[in-house]
KOLVEXVO-870460 format. One line per 4 residues: number of its first residue (from 0); for each residue x, y, z of C-alpha. Coordinates in nm, 4 decimals, padded with zeros to 6 digits. Last residue first. Example, Ala and Ser with C-alpha at 12.3 -4.5 7.8 and 13.67 -1.06 7.14 Angstrom:
<atoms>
1) 01.3670 -00.1060 00.7140  01.2300 -00.4500 00.7800
</atoms>
This chain:
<atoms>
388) -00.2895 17.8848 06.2679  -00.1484 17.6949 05.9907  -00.2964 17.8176 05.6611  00.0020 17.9532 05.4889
384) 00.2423 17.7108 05.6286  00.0915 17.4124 05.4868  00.0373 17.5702 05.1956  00.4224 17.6632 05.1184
380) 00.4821 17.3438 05.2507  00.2963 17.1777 04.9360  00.4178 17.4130 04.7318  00.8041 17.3154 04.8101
376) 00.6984 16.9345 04.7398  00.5444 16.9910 04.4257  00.8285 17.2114 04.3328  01.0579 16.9261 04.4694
372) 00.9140 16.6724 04.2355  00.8014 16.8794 03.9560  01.1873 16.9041 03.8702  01.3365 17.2548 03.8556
368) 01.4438 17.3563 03.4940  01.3369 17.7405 03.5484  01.4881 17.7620 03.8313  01.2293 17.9151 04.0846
364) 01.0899 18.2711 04.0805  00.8234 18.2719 04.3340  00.7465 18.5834 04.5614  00.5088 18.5972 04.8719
360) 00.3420 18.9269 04.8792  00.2932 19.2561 05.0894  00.5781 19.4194 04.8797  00.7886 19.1517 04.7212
356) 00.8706 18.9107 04.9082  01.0887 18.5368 04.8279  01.0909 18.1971 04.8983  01.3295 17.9141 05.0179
352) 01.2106 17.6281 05.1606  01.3240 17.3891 05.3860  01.0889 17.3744 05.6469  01.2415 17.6590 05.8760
348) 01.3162 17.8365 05.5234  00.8998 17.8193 05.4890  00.8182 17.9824 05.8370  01.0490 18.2545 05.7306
344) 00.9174 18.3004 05.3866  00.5130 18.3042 05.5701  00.6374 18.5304 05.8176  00.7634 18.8193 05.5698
340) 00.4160 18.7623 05.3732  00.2255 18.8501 05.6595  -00.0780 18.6002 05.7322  -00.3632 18.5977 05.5169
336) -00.1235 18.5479 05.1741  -00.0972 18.7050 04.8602  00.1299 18.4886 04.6725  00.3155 18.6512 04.3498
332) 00.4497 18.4199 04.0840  00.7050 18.4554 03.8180  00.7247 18.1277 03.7056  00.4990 18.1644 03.3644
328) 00.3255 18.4914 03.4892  00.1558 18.6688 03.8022  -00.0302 18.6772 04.0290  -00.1928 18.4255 04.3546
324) -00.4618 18.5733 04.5508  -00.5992 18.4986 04.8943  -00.4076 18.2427 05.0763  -00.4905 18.1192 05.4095
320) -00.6889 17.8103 05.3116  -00.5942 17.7135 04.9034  -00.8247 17.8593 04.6658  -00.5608 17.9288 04.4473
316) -00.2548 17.7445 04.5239  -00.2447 17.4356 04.3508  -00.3782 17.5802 04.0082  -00.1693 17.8382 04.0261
312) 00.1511 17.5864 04.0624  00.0581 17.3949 03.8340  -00.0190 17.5941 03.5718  00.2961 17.7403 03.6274
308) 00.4645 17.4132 03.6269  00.3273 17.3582 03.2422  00.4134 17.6907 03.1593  00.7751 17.6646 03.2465
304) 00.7597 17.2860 03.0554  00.6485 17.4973 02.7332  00.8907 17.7219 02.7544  01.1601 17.4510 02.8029
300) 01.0639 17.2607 02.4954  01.0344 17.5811 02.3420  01.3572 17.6572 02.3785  01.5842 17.8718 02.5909
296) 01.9131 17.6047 02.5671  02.0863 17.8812 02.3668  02.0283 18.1576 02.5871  02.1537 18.0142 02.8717
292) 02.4959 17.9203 02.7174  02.5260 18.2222 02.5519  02.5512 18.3780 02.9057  02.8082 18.1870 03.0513
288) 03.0189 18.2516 02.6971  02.9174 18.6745 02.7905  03.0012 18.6460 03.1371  03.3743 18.5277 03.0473
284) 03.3769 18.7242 02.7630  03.2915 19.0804 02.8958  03.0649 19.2198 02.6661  03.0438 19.4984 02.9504
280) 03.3438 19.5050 03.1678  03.4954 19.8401 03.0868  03.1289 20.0046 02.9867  03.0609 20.2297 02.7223
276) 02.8030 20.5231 02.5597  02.8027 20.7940 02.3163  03.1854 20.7743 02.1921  03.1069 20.6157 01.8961
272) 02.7341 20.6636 01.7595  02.4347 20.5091 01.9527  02.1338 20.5888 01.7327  02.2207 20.3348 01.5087
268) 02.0015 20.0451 01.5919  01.7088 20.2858 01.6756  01.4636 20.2349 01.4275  01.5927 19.9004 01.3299
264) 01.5666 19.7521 01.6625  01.7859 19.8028 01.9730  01.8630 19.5128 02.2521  01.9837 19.6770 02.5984
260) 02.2067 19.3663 02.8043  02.2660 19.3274 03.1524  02.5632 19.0971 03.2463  02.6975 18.9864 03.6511
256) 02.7629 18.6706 03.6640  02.5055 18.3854 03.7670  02.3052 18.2501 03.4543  02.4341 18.5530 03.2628
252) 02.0336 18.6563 03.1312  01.8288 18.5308 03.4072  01.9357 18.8977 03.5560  01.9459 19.1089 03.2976
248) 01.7626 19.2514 02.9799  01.6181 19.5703 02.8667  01.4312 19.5871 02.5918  01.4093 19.8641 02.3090
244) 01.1715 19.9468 01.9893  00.9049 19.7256 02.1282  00.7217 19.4701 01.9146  00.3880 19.3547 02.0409
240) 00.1776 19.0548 02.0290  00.1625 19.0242 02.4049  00.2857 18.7205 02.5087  00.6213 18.8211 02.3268
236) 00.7019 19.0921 02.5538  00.7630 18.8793 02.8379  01.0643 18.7679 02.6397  01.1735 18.4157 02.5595
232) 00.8163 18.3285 02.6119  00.7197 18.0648 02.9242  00.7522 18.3857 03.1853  01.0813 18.3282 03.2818
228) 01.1936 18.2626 02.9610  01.5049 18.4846 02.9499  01.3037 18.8147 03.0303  01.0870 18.8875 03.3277
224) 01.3411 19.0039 03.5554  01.5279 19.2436 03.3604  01.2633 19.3131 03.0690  01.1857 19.6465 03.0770
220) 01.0376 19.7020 02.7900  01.0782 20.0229 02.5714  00.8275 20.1668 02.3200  00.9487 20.4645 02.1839
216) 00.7150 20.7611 02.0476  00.6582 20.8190 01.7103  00.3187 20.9586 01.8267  00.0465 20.7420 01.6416
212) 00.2699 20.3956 01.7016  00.4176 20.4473 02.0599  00.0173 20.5254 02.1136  -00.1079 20.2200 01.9481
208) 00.1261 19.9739 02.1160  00.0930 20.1601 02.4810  -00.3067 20.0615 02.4192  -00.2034 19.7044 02.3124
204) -00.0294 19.7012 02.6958  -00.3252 19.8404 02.8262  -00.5603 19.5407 02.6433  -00.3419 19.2688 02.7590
200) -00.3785 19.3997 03.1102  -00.0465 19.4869 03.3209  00.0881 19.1427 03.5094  00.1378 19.2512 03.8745
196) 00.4787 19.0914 04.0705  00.3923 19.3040 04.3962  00.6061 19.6231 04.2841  00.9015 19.4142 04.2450
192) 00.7725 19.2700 03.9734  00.5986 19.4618 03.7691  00.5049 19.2192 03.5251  00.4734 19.3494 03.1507
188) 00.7320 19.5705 03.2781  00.7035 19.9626 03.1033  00.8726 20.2712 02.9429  00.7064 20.4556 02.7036
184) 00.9566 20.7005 02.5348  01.0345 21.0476 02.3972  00.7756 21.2407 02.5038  00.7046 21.6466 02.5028
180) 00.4275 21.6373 02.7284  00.0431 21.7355 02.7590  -00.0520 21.4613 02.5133  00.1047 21.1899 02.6217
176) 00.0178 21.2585 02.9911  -00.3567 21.2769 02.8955  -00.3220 20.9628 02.6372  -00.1584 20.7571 03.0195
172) -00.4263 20.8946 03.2176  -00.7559 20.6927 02.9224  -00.5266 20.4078 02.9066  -00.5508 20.3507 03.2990
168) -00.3641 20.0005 03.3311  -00.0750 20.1055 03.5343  -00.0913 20.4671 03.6827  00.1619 20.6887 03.4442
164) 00.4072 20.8270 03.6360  00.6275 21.1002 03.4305  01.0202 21.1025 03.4324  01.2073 21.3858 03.2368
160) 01.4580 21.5058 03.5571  01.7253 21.3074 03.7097  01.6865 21.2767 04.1102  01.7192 21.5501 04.3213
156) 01.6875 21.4103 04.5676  01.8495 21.0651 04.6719  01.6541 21.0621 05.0896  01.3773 20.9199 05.0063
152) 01.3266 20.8433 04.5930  01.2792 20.4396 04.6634  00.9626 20.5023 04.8596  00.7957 20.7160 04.6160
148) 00.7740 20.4087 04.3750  00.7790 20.4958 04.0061  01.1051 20.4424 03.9033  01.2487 20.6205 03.5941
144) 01.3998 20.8739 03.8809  01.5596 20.5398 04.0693  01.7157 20.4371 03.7018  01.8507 20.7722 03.6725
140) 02.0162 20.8324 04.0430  02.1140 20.4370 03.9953  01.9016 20.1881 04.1913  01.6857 20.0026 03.9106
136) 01.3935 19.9558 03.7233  01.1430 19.9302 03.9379  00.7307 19.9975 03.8325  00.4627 20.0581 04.0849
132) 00.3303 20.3946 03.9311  00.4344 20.3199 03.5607  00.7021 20.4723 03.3121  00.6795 20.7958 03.1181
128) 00.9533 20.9333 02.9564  01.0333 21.3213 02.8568  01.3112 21.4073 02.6662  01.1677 21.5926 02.3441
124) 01.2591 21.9390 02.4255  01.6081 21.8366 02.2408  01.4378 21.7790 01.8924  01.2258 21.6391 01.7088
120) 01.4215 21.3219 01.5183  01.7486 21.3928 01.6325  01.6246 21.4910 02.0398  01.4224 21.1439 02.0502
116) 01.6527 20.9182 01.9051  01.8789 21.0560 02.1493  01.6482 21.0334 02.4109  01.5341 20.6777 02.3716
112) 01.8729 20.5509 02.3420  01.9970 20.7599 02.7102  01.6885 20.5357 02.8558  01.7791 20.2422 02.6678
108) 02.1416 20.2803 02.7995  02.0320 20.3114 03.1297  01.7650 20.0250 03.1375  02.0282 19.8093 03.0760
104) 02.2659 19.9574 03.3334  01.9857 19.9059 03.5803  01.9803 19.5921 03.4984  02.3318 19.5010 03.5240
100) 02.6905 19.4369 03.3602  02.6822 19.6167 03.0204  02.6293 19.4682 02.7091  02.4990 19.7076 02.3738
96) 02.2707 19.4980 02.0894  02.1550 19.5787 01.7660  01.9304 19.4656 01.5326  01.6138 19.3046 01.6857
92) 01.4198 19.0312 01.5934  01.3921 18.8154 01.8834  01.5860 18.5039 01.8772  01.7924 18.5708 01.6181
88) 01.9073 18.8680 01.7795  01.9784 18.7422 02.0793  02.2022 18.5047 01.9296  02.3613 18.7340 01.7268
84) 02.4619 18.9497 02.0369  02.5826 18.6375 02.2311  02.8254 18.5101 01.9226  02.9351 18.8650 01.9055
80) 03.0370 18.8734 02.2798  03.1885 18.5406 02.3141  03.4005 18.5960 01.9712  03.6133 18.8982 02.1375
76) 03.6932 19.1531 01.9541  03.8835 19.4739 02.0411  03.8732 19.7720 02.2163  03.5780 19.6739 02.4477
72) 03.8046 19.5325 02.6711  04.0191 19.2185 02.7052  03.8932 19.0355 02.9737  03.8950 18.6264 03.1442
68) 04.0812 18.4815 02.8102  04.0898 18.1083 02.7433  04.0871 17.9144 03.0283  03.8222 18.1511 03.1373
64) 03.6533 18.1033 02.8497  03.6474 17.6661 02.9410  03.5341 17.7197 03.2763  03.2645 17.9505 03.2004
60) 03.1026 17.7608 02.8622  03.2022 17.4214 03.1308  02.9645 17.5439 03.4490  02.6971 17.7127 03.2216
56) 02.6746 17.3261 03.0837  02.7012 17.1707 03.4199  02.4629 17.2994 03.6168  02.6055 17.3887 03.9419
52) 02.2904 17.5861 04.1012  01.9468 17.5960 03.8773  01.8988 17.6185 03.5373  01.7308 18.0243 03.5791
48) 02.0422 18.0797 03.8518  01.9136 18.4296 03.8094  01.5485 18.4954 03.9002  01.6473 18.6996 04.2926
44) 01.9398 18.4654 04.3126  01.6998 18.1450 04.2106  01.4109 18.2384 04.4474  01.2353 17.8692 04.4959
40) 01.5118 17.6870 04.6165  01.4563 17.3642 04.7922  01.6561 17.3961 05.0911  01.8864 17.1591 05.2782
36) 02.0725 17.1712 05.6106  02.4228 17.0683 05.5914  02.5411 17.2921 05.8914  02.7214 17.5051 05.6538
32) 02.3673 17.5205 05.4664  02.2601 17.3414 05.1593  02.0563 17.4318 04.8868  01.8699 17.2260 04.6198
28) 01.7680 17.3455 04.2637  02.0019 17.1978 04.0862  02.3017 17.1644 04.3326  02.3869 17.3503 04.6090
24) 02.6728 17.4933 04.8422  02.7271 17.7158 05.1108  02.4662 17.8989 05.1908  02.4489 18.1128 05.5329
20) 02.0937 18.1696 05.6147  01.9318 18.4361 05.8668  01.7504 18.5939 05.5931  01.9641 18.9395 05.5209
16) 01.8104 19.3002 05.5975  02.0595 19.4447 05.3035  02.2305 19.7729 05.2959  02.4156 19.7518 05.5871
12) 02.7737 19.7701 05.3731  02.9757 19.4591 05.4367  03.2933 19.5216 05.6915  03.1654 19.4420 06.0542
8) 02.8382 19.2853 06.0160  02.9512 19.0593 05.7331  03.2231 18.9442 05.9895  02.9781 18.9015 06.2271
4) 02.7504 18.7343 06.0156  03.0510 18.4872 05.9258  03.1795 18.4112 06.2812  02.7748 18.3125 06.3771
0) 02.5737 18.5647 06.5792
</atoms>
């Protein structure tokens, strides 16, 4: 064991089964070890670093606020934080927008949204939400109880109450727990992600549309790993014709500090009154000028490239000896591989490339600006290694 996985070992909480890599530095999408070894990086921070490591223009928006003012609170103004707001409302429609500092935070506020609405318009019985067997949306005691994975509920009982499981993709279960419930909200990822990165059918996601519609029920997307054009739309939401009342946002979002963000429509805009919700850091302008910098270089230039490797990249893999399946959407890719996905990412960082797992899968979620050069490179070993014996 090295100095620095000993001291990890020693004082860092064992809550993570760490890949026996110690990064030091990188550039684009290129890693490099303390022993100088390089990596092409296909996981991006779990879909954060979405233009890569160092890049320059995140680099000087960060540089220069901190120059400028690192915090001030939520008890005054701060131009980073209402220039980020309007931005993301411009670019999708929505009214309203509350910052905190993670995903699951996100998805907290929409989930505290979605039942106030709820209890004002018909009343405080009305608290129910259903999200999807398979579905993650975060690690608080709330968040974990809107997940719908048994295996993340061991051991934190009693989680919050008012969460149903709706099985992904069965309209016909989904209209039987709608109508046997008191419901406030629909909660969903159009790609559940870390369930085995699974794209829900078009025609289920139209079906959540319709009911959300009928019922005056809130539609809320989770949008924490697939949002920020990961999936070659701005929002994953937006390859779907649909327009949901609330979406979550993280990750991809602050480019490499910690921001989640919970965007409101019309309906709801004004649900949160003052008093109802904060966070000390959220909005906070350092994050939030990193931030704006992302979102303002999201175009459909760079939508349309994301697609373009995606293609790629499925078209590359399917078929390929020792691989099975390949999911998912834009560049957020799930491999199902012959051999176990765990050996597979191992195999790959001893070549030089980094992947990711989620459940029995290889997971992709590269920079979104990486050049085809090392992604064509990085597939190519990921083949390799999936069909050696």
């Amino acid at each position: 064991m090295s100095e620095l996985q000993n001291i990890d070992s020693l004082f860092v909480a064992n809550t993570y089964n760490r890949f026996p890599i110690e990064i030091k530095e990188g550039n684009g999408s290129i890693l490099k070890d303390f022993n100088g070894k390089e990596y092409i990086d296909l996981g991006s921070g779990i879909g954060v670093t979405i233009f890569g490591i160092n890049d320059k223009p995140w680099k000087d928006a960060v540089i220069n606020q901190i120059n400028t003012l690192q915090h001030a609170s939520n008890l005054y103004y701060t131009k980073p934080c209402a220039d980020l707001a309007k931005a993301l409302c411009e670019k999708t429609g929505m009214k309203k927008v509350f910052f905190g500092n993670s995903g699951a935070e996100a998805n907290e506020c929409a989930i505290k949204v979605a039942r106030k609405y709820a209890e004002e318009k018909k009343g405080n019985d009305y608290y129910k939400i259903i999200t999807l067997v398979n579905s993650f949306h975060g690690r608080t005691i709330t968040t974990l109880a809107a997940t719908g994975q048994d295996v993340f509920h061991k051991s934190f009982t009693p989680l919050t109450d008012g969460f149903l499981y709706a099985k992904a993709n069965d309209v016909d279960g989904l209209k039987e727990l709608v109508k046997n419930n008191k419901v406030a909200a629909i909660m969903f990822e159009c790609v559940q992600g870390e369930g085995g990165v699974l794209p829900l059918n078009a025609d289920f996601i139209k079906a959540i549309d319709d009911i959300c519609k009928s019922e005056d029920i809130l539609m809320v997307v989770d949008e924490v790993q697939t949002g920020n054009g990961r999936t070659g739309k701005m929002y994953a939401y937006m390859n779907f014709g649909i327009n949901p009342d609330i979406v979550s946002t993280a990750k991809g979002l602050g480019g490499g500090l910690p921001i989640g963000a919970c965007l409101m429509n019309e309906k709801v805009q004004n649900v949160l009154k003052f008093g109802d919700h904060g966070s000390t850091f959220g909005g906070n302008p350092v994050a939030c000028a990193g931030a704006l910098s992302i979102v303002n270089r999201i175009d459909d230039k760079l939508l349309d490239d994301v697609k373009a490797k995606s293609e790629y990249v499925f078209n590359s893999l399917n078929g390929s000896e020792g691989i099975e399946s390949v999911s998912g959407l834009g560049l957020m890719i799930g491999i199902k591989t012959v051999k176990p996905a765990k050996e597979v990412v191992l195999k790959c960082m001893e070549k030089g490339v980094i992947c990711l797992t989620a459940k029995d899968k290889v997971r992709l979620l590269p920079a979104l600006n990486i050049n085809m050069e090392d992604l064509k490179k990085a597939v190519e070993i990921i083949k390799e290694v999936a069909k050696e014996n």
